[in-house]
C-alpha positions as CSV (number, residue, x, y, z in Angstrom):
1,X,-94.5,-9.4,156.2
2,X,-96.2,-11.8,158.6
3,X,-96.4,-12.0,162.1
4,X,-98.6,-13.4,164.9
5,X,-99.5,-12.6,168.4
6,X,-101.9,-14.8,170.8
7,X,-105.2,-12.5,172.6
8,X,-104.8,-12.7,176.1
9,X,-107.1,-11.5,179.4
10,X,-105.9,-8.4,178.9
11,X,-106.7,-7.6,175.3
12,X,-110.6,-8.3,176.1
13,X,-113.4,-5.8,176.5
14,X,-116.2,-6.7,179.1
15,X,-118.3,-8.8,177.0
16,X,-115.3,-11.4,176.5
17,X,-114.1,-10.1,173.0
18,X,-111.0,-8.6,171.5
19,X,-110.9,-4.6,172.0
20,X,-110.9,-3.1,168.6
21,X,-108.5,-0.8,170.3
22,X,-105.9,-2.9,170.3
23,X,-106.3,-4.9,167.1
24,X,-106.0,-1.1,165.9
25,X,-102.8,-0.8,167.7
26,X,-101.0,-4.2,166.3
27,X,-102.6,-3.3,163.0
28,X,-100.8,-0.1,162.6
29,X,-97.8,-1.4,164.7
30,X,-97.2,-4.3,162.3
31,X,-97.7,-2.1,158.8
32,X,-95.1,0.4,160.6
33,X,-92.7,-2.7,161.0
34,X,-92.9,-3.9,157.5
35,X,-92.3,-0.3,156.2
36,X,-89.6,0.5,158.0
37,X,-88.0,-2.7,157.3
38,X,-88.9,-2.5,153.6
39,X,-86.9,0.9,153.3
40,X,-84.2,1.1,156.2
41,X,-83.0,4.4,157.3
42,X,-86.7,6.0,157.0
43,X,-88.7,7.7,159.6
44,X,-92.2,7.0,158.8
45,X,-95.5,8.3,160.5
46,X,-99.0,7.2,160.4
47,X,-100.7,9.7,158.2
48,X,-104.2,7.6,157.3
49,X,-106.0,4.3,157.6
50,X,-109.0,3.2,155.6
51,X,-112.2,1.8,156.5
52,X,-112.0,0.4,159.8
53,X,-114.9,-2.3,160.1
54,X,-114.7,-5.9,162.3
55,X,-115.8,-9.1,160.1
56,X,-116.1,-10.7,163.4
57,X,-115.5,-11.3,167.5
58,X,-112.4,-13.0,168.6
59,X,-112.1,-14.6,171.8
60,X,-109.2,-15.0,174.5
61,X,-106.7,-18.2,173.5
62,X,-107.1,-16.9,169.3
63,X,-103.5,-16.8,167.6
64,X,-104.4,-13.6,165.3
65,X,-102.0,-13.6,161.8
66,X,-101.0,-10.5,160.2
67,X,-100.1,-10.3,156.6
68,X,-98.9,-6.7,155.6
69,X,-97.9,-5.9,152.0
70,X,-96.8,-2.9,150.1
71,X,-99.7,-1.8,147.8
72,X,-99.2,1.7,146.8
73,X,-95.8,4.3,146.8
74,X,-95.7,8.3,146.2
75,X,-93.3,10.6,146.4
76,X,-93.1,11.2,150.3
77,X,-95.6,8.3,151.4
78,X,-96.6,4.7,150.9
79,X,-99.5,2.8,151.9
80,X,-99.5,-0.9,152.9
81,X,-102.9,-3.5,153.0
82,X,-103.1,-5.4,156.6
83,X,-105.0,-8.5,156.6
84,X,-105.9,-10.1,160.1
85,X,-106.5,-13.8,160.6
86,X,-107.7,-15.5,163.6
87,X,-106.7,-19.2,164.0
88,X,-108.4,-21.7,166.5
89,X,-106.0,-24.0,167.5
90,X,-108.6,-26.4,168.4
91,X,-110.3,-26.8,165.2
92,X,-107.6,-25.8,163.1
93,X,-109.9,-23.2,161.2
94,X,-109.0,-19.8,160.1
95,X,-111.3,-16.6,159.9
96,X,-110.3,-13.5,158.3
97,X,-111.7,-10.8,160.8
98,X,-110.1,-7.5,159.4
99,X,-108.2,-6.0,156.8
100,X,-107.4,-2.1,156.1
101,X,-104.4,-0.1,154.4
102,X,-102.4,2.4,156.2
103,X,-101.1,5.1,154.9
104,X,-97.4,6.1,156.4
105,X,-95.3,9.5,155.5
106,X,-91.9,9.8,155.6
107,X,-90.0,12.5,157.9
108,X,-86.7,13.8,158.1
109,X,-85.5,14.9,161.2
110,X,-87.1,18.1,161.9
111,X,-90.3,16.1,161.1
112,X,-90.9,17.7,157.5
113,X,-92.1,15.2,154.5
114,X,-89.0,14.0,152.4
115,X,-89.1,11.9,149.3
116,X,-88.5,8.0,149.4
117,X,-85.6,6.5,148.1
């Protein structure tokens, strides 16, 4: 799945930068998306996410692109890789500036692990 959202005021720390914080948020916000999509009818949960390191700052104005793909399925979980792309509209460049997997579980409604379809 791919989607894209624009860094505004509000996303930036003190120094003028993107807050980790909330790239973490869309990051696990648009692998939750794609799996839930991917397999309607599940209840999934964020169980996991691997290394969490920033390639590089991102400033107000940046269109960020997230590409999240399916890379590994158990029996009661799946994990999906998130790339992060900033794009300047001015120069028409793009910067990869994170990538991680996430690690979801699924729930029935009592909230214990049940099998994917």
């Amino acid at each position: 799945m791919e989607t894209y959202t624009v860094v505004r005021p509000e996303h930036l720390n003190h120094y003028g930068h993107l807050f980790g914080g909330a790239l973490l948020k869309w990051v696990d916000e648009v692998a939750w998306i794609a799996a839930s999509r991917d397999n309607p009818g599940c209840r999934f949960v964020t169980v996991g996410m691997d290394r969490v390191e920033f390639h590089r700052g991102v400033h107000q104005g940046a269109v960020l692109r997230f590409d999240a793909v399916e890379s590994c399925r158990g029996r009661t979980s799946l994990t999906y890789a998130v790339s992060v792309f900033a794009d300047d509209l001015e120069t028409g460049q793009e910067a990869s500036i994170f990538s991680t997997c996430i690690t979801f579980v699924r729930l029935d409604v009592e909230g214990r692990k049940i099998a994917l379809p």
